[in-house]
C-alpha positions, 0 to 999 in steps of 0.5 A, a space after each residue: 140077133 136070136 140063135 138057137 142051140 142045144 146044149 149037150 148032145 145034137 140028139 133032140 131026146 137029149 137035148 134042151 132047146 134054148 134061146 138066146 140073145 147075143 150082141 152083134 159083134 159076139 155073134 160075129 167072133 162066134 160065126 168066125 170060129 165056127 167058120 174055123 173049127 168047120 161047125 155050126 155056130 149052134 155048135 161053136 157054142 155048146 163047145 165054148 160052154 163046155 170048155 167053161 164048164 170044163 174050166 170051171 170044173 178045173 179051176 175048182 180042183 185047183 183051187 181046193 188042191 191050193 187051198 189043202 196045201 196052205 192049210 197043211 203048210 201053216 199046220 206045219 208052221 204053227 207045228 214049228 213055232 209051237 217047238 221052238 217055244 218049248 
């Protein structure tokens, strides 16, 4: 089943038209939290690609901020083993 939505802004100078092809059954979950949240099914999409966006933004904030704090820790670690050796 096709479905047309734009991504971003509603306002057609904004947006990029797109066509897309979903499983029957994803198309069906969509419809229903469409029905739910009061909106279109066009606009369930570009909301649940927003929040991945979004999510996707996050988990990368995350993962550099986790990934700075094990290189500071094992510094700290070579720092103290380097003492001890002394």
């Amino acid at each position: 089943m096709n479905n047309r939505f734009y991504y971003g802004s509603m306002n057609a100078a904004e947006a990029i038209s797109t066509q897309i092809t979903l499983p029957i059954e994803l198309h069906q979950a969509i419809s229903q939290r469409a029905k739910a949240h009061g909106q279109s099914i066009n606009g369930e999409i570009v909301a649940l690609l927003s929040l991945l966006v979004q999510d996707s933004a996050e988990l990368a904030e995350e993962f550099a901020a986790w990934e700075s704090a094990s290189d500071e820790d094992w510094l700290n670690m070579e720092t103290a083993l380097a003492s001890q050796e002394n």
